[in-house]
C-alpha positions in Angstrom: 0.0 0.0 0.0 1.5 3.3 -1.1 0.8 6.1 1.2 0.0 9.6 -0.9 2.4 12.1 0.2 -0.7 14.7 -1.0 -3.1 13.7 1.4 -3.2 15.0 5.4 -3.1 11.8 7.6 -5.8 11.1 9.5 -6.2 11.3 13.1 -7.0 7.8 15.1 -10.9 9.1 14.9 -11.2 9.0 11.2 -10.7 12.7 10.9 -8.4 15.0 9.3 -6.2 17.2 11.9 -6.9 21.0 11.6 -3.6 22.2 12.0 -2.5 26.1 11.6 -0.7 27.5 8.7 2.2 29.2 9.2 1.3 32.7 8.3 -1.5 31.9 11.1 0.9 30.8 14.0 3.1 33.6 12.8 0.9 36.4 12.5 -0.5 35.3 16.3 3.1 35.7 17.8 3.4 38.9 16.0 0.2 40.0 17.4 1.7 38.5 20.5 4.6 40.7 20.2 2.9 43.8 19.7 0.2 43.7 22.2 3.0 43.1 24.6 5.0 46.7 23.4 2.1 48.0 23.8 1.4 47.1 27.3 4.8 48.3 28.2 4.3 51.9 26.4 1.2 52.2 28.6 3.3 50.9 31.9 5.7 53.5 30.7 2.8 56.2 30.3 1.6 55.7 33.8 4.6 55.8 35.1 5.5 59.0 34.1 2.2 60.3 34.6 2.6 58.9 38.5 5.6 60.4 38.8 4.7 64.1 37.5 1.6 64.0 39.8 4.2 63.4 42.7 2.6 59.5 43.5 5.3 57.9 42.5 9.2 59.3 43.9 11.3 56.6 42.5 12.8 58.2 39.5 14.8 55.3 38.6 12.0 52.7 38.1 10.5 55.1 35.9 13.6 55.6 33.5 13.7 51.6 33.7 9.7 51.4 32.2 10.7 54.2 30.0 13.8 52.7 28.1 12.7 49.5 28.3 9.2 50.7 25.9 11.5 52.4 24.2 13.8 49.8 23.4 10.8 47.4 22.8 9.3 49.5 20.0 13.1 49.8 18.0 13.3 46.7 18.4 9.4 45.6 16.7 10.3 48.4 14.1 13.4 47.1 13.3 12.2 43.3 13.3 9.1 44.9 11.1 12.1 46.7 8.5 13.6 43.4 8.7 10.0 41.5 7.4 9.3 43.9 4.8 12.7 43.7 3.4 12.5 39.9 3.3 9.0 40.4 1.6 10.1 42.5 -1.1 13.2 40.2 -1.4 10.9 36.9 -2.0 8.3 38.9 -4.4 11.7 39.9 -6.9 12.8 35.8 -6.8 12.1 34.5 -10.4 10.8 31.5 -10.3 
């Protein structure tokens, strides 16, 4: 019996496993990602909000949730650059 290399195996129930694409499981981390630098510009945000309304004295734990949303978001644009780059790269291949 030759198995067909073009077929999805089936699970033990009889059914075919739903499994994601890439592009899916990718585009969830990125969201992931993104969601996550978001959270920390808004740490950041009240933070400095905290500390200009006098609630919050520690001036080094806010330069810490400052640089670190700042480094954060270089570091998605740069990974984005990176992406589009690769993109554009893959669209020019000749196949």
């Amino acid at each position: 019996m030759r198995i067909n290399p073009y077929v999805a195996p089936l699970s033990p129930a009889g059914k075919e496993e739903k499994k994601e694409s890439t592009s899916a499981v990718f585009g969830n981390l990125y969201r992931d990602a993104m969601n996550k630098v978001n959270q920390q510009q808004i740490e950041s945000g009240i933070a400095t909000q905290g500390l200009i309304s006098g609630e919050i004295e520690d001036l080094h734990q806010v330069m810490i949730a400052s640089e670190k949303a700042k480094l954060s978001l270089q570091l998605t644009v740069q990974i984005t650059n990176k992406l589009i780059e690769a993109y554009k790269e893959i669209t020019r291949m000749q196949i």
